[in-house]
C-alpha positions, 0 to 999 in steps of 0.5 A: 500500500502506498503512502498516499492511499495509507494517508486516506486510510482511516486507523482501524484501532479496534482491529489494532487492539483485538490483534495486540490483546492476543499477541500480549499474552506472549509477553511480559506485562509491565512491572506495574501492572503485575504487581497491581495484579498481585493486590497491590496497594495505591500506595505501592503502585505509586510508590513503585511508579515514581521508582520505575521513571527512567528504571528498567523493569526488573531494576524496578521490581527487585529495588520495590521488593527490598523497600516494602519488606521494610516499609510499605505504608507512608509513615514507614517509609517517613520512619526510615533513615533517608540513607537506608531509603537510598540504599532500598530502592538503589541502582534505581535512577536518580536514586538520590532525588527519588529518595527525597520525593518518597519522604516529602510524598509521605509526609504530605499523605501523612499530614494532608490525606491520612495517608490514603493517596488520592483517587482524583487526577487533580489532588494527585498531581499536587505531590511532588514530583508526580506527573500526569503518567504517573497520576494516570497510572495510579488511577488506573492500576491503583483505584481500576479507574478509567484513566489513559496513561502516556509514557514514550511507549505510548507516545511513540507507538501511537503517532508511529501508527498513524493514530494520532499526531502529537509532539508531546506525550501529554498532548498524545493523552489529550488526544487519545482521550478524545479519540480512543474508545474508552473500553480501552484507556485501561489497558492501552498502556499496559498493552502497548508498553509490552509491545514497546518493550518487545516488538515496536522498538524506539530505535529500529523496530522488528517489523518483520514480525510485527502482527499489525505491521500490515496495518502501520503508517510506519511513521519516522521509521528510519531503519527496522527489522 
């Protein structure tokens, strides 16, 4: 199919979904929705959230599993030496500004909402150094509400498709909010992450196997597999 007749098409996302759902069971979900499967807490997932930004997933998952062995609520983690807070959740990124995020986040749930995290996007992203992917996030695999969650992933893939067409990835949940059925916002992200991670590479993806390649815009792929 050529470029312009690709242009005229319009985007079947039902079809792209059903496709990827199928596909997903062949993949490692994201850190943070298994352990949201597992129960965990809003605190938890927000907590292992703010340690997942710019961390790889298994980095993630063993740095969250030695900090909640210890503390798992906000005044235990307030209670916490701020050295062995850093040594919990280090080789995490920015293992030093996290550590200072997890204390000030504690103490404002300690003080301001007795210790629940927030269920409302607006009260959420008055904490510090929480943002709209993580706000959406907690909602999502923390209160199961519907909520559209964008990291690079998402972003990325969902231009790429030919879906939407942003510059930003909150300019991307803006769109996809107006866009997307809503039957989906749940598992958008946790769907596409996986994909991201395993198939719809940032650099040079594999579209060679890609089960909705067919189907792709192939938008600012210079090189694939």
């Amino acid at each position: 199919m050529n470029s312009s007749t690709m242009e005229n098409k319009k985007f079947n996302i039902n079809l792209f979904i059903q496709i990827l759902q199928k596909e997903y069971k062949k993949w490692e979900a994201p850190v943070i929705t298994l352990m949201s499967n597992k129960g965990a807490s809003p605190f938890k997932i927000l907590v292992s959230t703010i340690l997942s930004l710019r961390t790889k997933d298994e980095v993630t998952s063993k740095a969250a599993v030695r900090l909640f062995k210890i503390a798992q609520t906000p005044r235990e983690i307030l209670d916490l030496d701020e050295n062995i807070l850093k040594k919990l959740i280090y080789p995490v990124g920015f293992y030093h500004t996290k550590t200072k995020r997890l204390r000030q986040i504690s103490k404002i749930l300690i003080q301001d909402y007795d210790e629940i995290v927030p269920d409302e996007i607006d009260e959420l992203l008055k904490l510090p150094g929480v943002g709209r992917k993580t706000a959406n996030l907690v909602l999502i695999e923390g209160y199961k509400k519907n909520a559209i969650c964008v990291d690079t992933h998402v972003h990325r893939i969902s231009n790429r498709i030919g879906y939407v067409k942003t510059k930003t990835p909150d300019k991307t949940e803006f769109a996809l909010r107006k866009k997307l059925p809503e039957k989906y916002w749940k598992t958008y992200n946790e769907i596409l992450v996986a994909f991201g991670q395993v198939i719809c590479r940032p650099v040079s993806p594999f579209c060679s196997k890609c089960p909705v390649f067919p189907m792709c815009f192939k938008k600012n792929i210079k090189t694939s597999r």
